[in-house]
C-alpha positions as CSV (number, residue, x, y, z in Angstrom):
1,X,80.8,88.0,112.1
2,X,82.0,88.3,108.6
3,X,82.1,91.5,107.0
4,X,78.7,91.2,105.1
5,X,77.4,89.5,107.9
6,X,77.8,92.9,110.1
7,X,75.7,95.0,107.8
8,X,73.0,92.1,107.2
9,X,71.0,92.1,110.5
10,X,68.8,88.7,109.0
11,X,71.6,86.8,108.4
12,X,73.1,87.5,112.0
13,X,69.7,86.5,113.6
14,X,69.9,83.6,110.7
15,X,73.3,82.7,112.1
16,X,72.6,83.2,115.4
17,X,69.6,81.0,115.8
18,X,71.1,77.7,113.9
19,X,74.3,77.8,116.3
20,X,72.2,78.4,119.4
21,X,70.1,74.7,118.4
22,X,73.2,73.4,117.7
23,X,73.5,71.2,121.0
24,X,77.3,70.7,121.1
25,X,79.5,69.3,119.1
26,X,80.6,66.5,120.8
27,X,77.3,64.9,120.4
28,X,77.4,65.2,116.6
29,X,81.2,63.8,116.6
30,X,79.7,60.6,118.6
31,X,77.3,60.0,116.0
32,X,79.8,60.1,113.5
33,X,79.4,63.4,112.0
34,X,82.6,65.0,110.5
35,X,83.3,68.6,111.0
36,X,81.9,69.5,107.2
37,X,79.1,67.4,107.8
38,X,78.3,69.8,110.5
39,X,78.5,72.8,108.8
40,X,76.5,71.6,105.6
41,X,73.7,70.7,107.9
42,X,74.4,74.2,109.6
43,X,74.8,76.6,106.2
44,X,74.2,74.3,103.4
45,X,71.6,76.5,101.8
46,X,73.3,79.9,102.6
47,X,75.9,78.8,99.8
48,X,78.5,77.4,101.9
49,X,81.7,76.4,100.0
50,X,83.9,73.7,102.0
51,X,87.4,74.0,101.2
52,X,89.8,70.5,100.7
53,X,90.6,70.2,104.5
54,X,94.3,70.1,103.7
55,X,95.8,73.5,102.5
56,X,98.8,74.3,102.8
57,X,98.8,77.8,104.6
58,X,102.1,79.8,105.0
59,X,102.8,83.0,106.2
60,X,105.0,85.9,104.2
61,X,105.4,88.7,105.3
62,X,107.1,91.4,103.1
63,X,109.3,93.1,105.6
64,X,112.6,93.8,104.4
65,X,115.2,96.1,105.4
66,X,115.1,98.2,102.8
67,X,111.7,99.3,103.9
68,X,112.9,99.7,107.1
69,X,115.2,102.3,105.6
70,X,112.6,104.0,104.1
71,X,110.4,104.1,106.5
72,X,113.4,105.8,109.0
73,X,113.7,108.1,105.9
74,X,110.6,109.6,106.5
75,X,111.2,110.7,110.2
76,X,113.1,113.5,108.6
77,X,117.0,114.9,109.3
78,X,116.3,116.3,112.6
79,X,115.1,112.6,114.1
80,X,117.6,110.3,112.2
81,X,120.6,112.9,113.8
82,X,118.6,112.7,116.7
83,X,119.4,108.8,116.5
84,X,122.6,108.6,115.7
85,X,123.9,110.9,118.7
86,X,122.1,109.5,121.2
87,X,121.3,105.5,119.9
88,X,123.8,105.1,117.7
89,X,121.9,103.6,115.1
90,X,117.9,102.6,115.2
91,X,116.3,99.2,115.9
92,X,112.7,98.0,114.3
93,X,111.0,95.3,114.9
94,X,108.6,94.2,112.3
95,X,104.8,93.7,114.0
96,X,103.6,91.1,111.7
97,X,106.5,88.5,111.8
98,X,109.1,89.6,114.5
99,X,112.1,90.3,112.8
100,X,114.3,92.6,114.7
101,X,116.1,95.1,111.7
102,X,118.9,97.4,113.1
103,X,120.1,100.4,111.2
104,X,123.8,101.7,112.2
105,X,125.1,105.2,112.4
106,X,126.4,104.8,109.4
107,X,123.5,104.2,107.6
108,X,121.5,106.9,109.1
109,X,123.9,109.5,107.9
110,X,123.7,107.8,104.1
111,X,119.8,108.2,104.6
112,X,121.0,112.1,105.8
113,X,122.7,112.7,103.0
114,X,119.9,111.3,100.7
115,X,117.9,113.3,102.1
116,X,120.0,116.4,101.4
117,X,120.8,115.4,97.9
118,X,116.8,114.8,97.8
119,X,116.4,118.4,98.7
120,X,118.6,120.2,96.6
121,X,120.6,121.5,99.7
């Protein structure tokens, strides 16, 4: 269910009720039917908007390693120390796209002393 659709207990039993007298698909295909076809006889009068069936659709994600470094920056001195001595270096991997992003000793201890210089100490 789409979001309105999950506070708007009519339109789920709406919704509900036209899919369950739908009798397959297949069926409607054989007589010809194209996939908007369907769904205009479906939702027609519930304001249904048919987008052109060819969009482009692309994915971009806005990882980067910068935020990488800044999101390591908030785990503090203690933790980025913590990952130098014993990892030397930290490794992300981004959740929406895949992209592995490593971080090298080196770099931890810039983001150390940035954080020093941040602090006054």
């Amino acid at each position: 269910m789409l979001p309105k659709a999950a506070s708007d207990e009519e339109l789920v039993q709406k919704l509900e009720s036209r899919v369950g007298a739908l009798s397959g698909f297949t069926p409607l295909l054989r007589q010809a039917k194209t996939l908007p076809d369907i769904f205009e006889q479906l939702l027609g009068d519930m304001g249904l908007n048919i987008l052109p069936e060819t969009q482009m659709v692309r994915f971009d994600c806005k990882c980067s390693f910068h935020r990488l470094l800044g999101a390591l920056k908030m785990l503090g001195e203690a933790e980025l120390q913590d990952m130098i001595d014993k990892d030397d270096g930290a490794e992300a991997t981004c959740q929406f796209c895949g992209e592995v992003y490593r971080a090298s000793s080196h770099e931890l201890a810039e983001l150390i002393e940035a954080l020093r210089e941040e602090s006054g100490s």
